[in-house]
Structure formats: C-alpha cells, structure tokens
C-alpha positions, 0 to 999 in steps of 0.5 A: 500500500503506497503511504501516498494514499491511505484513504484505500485502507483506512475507513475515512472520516472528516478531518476535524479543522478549527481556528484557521486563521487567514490573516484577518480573524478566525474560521471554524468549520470546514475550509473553503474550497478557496481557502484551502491552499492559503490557510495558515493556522497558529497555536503555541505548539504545533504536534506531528502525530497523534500517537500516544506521546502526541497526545499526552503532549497536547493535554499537558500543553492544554491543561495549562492554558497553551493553544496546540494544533495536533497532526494525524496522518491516519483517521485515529488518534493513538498510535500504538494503542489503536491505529497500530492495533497493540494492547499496552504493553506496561510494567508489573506495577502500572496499577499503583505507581511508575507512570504519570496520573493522566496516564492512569487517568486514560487507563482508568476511562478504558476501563470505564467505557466498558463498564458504562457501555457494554454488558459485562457480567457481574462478575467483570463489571464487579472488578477493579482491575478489569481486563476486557480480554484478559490477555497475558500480555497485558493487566488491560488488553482492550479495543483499539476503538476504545482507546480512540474514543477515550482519547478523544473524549479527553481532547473534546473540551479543548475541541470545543473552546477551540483551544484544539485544532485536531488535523485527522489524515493530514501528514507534515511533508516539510518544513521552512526553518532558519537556522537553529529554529523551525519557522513552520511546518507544511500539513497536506490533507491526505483526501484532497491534497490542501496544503496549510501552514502552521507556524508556532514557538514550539513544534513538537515530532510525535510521529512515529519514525521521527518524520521531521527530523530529516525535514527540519535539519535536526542531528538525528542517528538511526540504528545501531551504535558500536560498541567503541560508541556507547561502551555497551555491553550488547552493542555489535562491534560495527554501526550498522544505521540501517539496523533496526527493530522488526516492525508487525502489521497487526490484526484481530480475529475471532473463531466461528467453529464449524464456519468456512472464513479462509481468505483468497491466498495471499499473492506471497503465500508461497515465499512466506511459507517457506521463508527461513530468517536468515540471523546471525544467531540462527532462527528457530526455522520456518517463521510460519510455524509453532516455534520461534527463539526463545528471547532471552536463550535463543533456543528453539522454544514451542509455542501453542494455538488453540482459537477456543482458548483450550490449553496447549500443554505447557507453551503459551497459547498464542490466541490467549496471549494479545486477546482483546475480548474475553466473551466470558467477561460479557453477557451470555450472548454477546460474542459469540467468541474471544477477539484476539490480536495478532502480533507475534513473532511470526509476522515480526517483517525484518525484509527493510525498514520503514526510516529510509529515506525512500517513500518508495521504500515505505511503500515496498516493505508496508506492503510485503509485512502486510502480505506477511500478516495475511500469509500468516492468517492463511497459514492459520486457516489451512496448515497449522497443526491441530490438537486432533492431528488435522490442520488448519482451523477454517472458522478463523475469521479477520474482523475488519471491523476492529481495525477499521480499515478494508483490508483488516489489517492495522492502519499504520505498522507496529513501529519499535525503532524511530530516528532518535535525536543527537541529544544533549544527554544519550542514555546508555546501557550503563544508565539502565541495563542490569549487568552493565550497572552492576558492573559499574557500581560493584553491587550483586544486589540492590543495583539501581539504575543511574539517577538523573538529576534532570529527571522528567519522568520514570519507566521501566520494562525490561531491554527487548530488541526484536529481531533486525533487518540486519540479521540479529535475532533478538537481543533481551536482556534485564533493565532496572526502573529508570528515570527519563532525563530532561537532557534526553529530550533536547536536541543537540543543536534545535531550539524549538523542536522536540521529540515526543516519542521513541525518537529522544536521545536514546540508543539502539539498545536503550529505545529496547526499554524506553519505547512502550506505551507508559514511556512514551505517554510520559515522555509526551506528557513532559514536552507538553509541560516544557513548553509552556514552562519554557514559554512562561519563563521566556527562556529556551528549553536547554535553559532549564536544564542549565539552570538550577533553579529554572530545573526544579522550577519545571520539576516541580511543575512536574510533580504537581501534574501527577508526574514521578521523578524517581522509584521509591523504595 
C-alpha cells in the first residue's frame, strides 16, 4: 500500500479543522474550497502525530492554558494503542505507581467505557482491575476503538473552546526553518491534497519514525551504535544505521467453529511459507510455524494455538496471549467468541525498514509485512497443526471491523525503532541495563539504575530488541526502573523542536526499554509541560536544564501534574 494514499485502507472520516486563521480573524468549520491552499493556522505548539506521546503532549500543553494544533496522518488518534492495533504493553506495577496520573487517568476511562457501555457480567463489571480480554500480555488488553474514543473524549473540551485544532489524515511533508529554529511546518490533507501552514514557538515530532527530523535539519542517528560508541555491553562491534527493530502489521480475529472464513491466498503465500530468517544467531526455522527463539536463550522454544482458548500443554497459547475480548467477561450472548490480536513473532517483517529515506521504500516493505500478516492468517486457516492431528482451523475469521480499515489489517505498522535525536544527554546501557550497572557500581544486589538529576519522568520494562533487518535475532536482556532525563529530550543543536516519542536521545539498545506505551505517554506528557514552562519563563528549553533553579522550577511543575521523578523504595 503506497503511504501516498491511505484513504484505500483506512475507513475515512472528516478531518476535524478549527481556528484557521487567514490573516484577518478566525474560521471554524470546514475550509473553503478557496481557502484551502492559503490557510495558515497558529497555536503555541504545533504536534506531528497523534500517537500516544502526541497526545499526552497536547493535554499537558492544554491543561495549562497553551493553544496546540495536533497532526494525524491516519483517521485515529493513538498510535500504538489503536491505529497500530497493540494492547499496552506496561510494567508489573502500572496499577499503583511508575507512570504519570493522566496516564492512569486514560487507563482508568478504558476501563470505564466498558463498564458504562457494554454488558459485562457481574462478575467483570464487579472488578477493579478489569481486563476486557484478559490477555497475558497485558493487566488491560482492550479495543483499539476504545482507546480512540477515550482519547478523544479527553481532547473534546479543548475541541470545543477551540483551544484544539485536531488535523485527522493530514501528514507534515516539510518544513521552512532558519537556522537553529523551525519557522513552520507544511500539513497536506491526505483526501484532497490542501496544503496549510502552521507556524508556532514550539513544534513538537510525535510521529512515529521521527518524520521531521530529516525535514527540519535536526542531528538525528538511526540504528545501531558500536560498541567503541556507547561502551555497551550488547552493542555489535560495527554501526550498522540501517539496523533496526522488526516492525508487525497487526490484526484481530475471532473463531466461528464449524464456519468456512479462509481468505483468497495471499499473492506471497508461497515465499512466506517457506521463508527461513536468515540471523546471525540462527532462527528457530520456518517463521510460519509453532516455534520461534526463545528471547532471552535463543533456543528453539514451542509455542501453542488453540482459537477456543483450550490449553496447549505447557507453551503459551498464542490466541490467549494479545486477546482483546474475553466473551466470558460479557453477557451470555454477546460474542459469540474471544477477539484476539495478532502480533507475534511470526509476522515480526525484518525484509527493510520503514526510516529510509525512500517513500518508495515505505511503500515496498508496508506492503510485503502486510502480505506477511495475511500469509500468516492463511497459514492459520489451512496448515497449522491441530490438537486432533488435522490442520488448519477454517472458522478463523479477520474482523475488519476492529481495525477499521478494508483490508483488516492495522492502519499504520507496529513501529519499535524511530530516528532518535543527537541529544544533549544519550542514555546508555550503563544508565539502565542490569549487568552493565552492576558492573559499574560493584553491587550483586540492590543495583539501581543511574539517577538523573534532570529527571522528567520514570519507566521501566525490561531491554527487548526484536529481531533486525540486519540479521540479529533478538537481543533481551534485564533493565532496572529508570528515570527519563530532561537532557534526553533536547536536541543537540534545535531550539524549538522536540521529540515526543521513541525518537529522544536514546540508543539502539536503550529505545529496547524506553519505547512502550507508559514511556512514551510520559515522555509526551513532559514536552507538553516544557513548553509552556519554557514559554512562561521566556527562556529556551536547554535553559532549564542549565539552570538550577529554572530545573526544579519545571520539576516541580512536574510533580504537581501527577508526574514521578524517581522509584521509591
């Protein structure tokens, strides 16, 4: 599918336009058609992508007072959490403490909107923790749909006093910059190809591959490091820019026993099938099949598929593991059966990757993990082994309608590795790897991660590098909670461009730990409240930083937000 035009996969809705101004008072509603290659738009912070950092970003900025125009080149807001189709992947004490209170918040109003719109059991609607789909993967595993709608609901008071103007299916395609600073940047409408200019103090890149660092001339590296670089315990012994993470193109289905849902074979079935990654510490085998390395080992490790939820014997049962309905949770009747998530090892597309320069090269590879995932469906509905000996389940049916696109897969890929910023500050494995720490302070026990005195936030999960388009099979490895430091968020050279995503001053191997969904909602979360820090100060962003007391100004600010600086205990 060409990135060109999303509109033939995506279910396309109105882009919401509000507050153009034209240089002679303000329009809400729809442009005109004369309109629509002059309109300039303005706010105190301009967003690209309407992922969960850009989010976070927008409701810090709008919570105190700032006007933002926030940029979405698909028709859902979200980004890993709905468009991309991936349940929260989160550390194990996301319940109580280790992400910021507006992150909770959205949890929490997840877990709302079921208990007010759908008809749970008792039993469900009774718990406090619910979990729709009782997934393995994570304590809340739920619809893309609801992440939309939740998040939008947290957008609509600010949409209303036009303090928001929210851009669906518009993507930046470049930018007008003076030497350190970004004047503005150029939104294009995706269904008729307007153009509008958007001008602000403070841009912000939330998109998913660090799209406007290239654009704005901001110092960005992508892939891996070497080991003379960074010092890092896991980093190879040569940089490797066009190594990157595996990216998936995700899906739902359901099971309809005794049904006939087998899709017409995938143009590229018969490669897939056949297809052996080729890693430097070799794959299990075929990658259509039952089995995958083992993470942490890299041995071969079995995996389990029953669609009905059945146990397979010691291995995970790979239906239960990403499941975003759990039909015992919902009236009798409701569903007829589970909905689960496909995004597993198997459709891991590690063939290119998405941050080419190259829209060509988007194109290419978007299109081939697609015909991956569908391959793997296919594979599932004819060839997979069954418990009775048979193969293939036939009633596994792709529900096009959880995704909202036409062809049922996800409207954007699972990214795990942008471009990253040339930041003032890099972390390293040093900072948050368990074993290079313990090497570092000596300790067997009690080992903790690098304390940072410019700290804006905190996060844990544990070093998972997904396999790479340059052969590495996975890397995965301890982490301790960590800190996310101001100074990872500074470009090196930029005063007015942030980065509120995965692409902060990390490496190859920290973006492992730093690139799930509570992290990035708080990385967002602090670039919001920099920049209306920063604009309330007149002073730079790295000027905080460099100042003591402007730094526990900001952290302050920090803190009465909801935000935690440090791990207790």
């Amino acid at each position: 599918m060409k990135r060109s035009s999303f509109l033939k996969s995506i279910a396309l809705s109105g882009a919401l336009v509000t507050n153009i101004d034209k240089g002679s008072g303000t329009e809400s509603g729809p442009l005109s058609q004369e309109s629509k290659s002059k309109a300039t738009l303005n706010a105190d912070l301009v967003i690209a992508g309407g992922g969960l950092g850009g989010c976070a970003a927008a409701l810090a900025a709008l919570r105190n007072g700032l006007s933002v125009i926030l940029t979405e080149e698909t028709d859902w807001i979200g980004g890993q959490v709905s468009q991309q189709g991936v349940p929260p992947d989160e550390h194990p004490w996301i319940e109580t403490h280790g992400a910021t209170k507006a992150y909770r918040q959205f949890r929490t109003a997840v877990r709302e909107y079921y208990q007010k719109n759908y008809p749970l059991t008792d039993d469900a609607r009774s718990r406090k923790n619910l979990n729709p789909g009782d997934g393995s993967v994570s304590k809340l595993c739920h619809e893309p749909r609801v992440a939309v709608a939740v998040l939008t609901d947290m957008l609509n008071p600010y949409l209303s006093t036009g303090k928001l103007t929210l851009l669906l299916e518009h993507k930046i395609v470049s930018a007008d910059v003076k030497g350190a600073k970004v004047q503005s940047l150029t939104a294009q409408n995706r269904r008729n190809k307007a153009l509008l200019t958007l001008t602000a103090p403070y841009f912000a890149d939330a998109t998913e591959l660090g799209d406007l660092l290239p654009m704005t001339g901001t110092e960005f590296v992508t892939g891996a490091e070497s080991k003379a670089e960074t010092g890092e315990f896991h980093a190879p012994e040569k940089a490797d820019p066009n190594n990157v993470q595996a990216f998936t193109v995700c899906y739902a289905i359901d099971y309809r026993p005794g049904e006939n849902h087998v899709i017409e074979k995938p143009r590229e079935y018969d490669f897939w099938k056949n297809y052996v990654p080729k890693m430097t510490k070799p794959w299990s085998g075929r990658l259509l099949d039952l089995s995958y390395s083992n993470p942490k080992t890299l041995e071969p490790k079995q995996l389990g598929f029953h669609p009905e939820g059945i146990p397979t014997g010691n291995n995970l049962n790979l239906w239960l593991y990403r499941r975003i309905i759990n039909k015992a949770n919902f009236a009798p009747g409701t569903y007829a059966g589970d909905i689960t998530i496909v995004n597993w090892p198997q459709n891991d597309y590690t063939l290119g990757n998405l941050i080419s320069p190259s829209e060509k090269d988007f194109d290419k590879h978007f299109e081939r993990g697609k015909q991956l995932s569908l391959s793997l469906l296919y594979w599932l509905q004819t060839e997979a082994p069954r418990p009775d000996g048979g193969k293939g389940w036939p009633g596994i049916r792709l529900r096009k309608d959880v995704m909202g696109t036409e062809d049922g897969l996800a409207k954007y890929p699972y990214v795990r590795e942008s471009r990253r910023i040339k930041a003032l500050f890099t972390i390293k494995e040093e900072h948050v790897g368990a074993e290079q720490r313990a090497s570092i302070t000596g300790q067997s026990t009690g080992v903790k991660a690098a304390a940072f005195e410019d700290s804006v936030g905190i996060g844990y999960y544990h070093i998972d590098l997904h396999p790479s388009t340059s052969g590495d099979n996975y890397i995965d490895f301890g982490s301790l909670p960590f800190q996310i430091p101001l100074g990872a968020l500074l470009p090196v050279r930029m005063e007015n461009i942030l980065p509120a995503n995965k692409n902060i001053g990390t490496t190859h191997i920290t973006n492992g730990c730093y690139r799930l969904h509570p992290v990035e909602w708080s990385i967002g979360e602090a670039v919001g409240l920099l920049v209306g820090f920063a604009l309330s100060r007149k002073v730079l962003p790295r000027g905080v930083r460099e100042d003591k007391g402007l730094l526990e100004g900001f952290q302050g600010i920090v803190k009465g937000e909801g935000g935690e600086l440090e791990w207790k205990g």
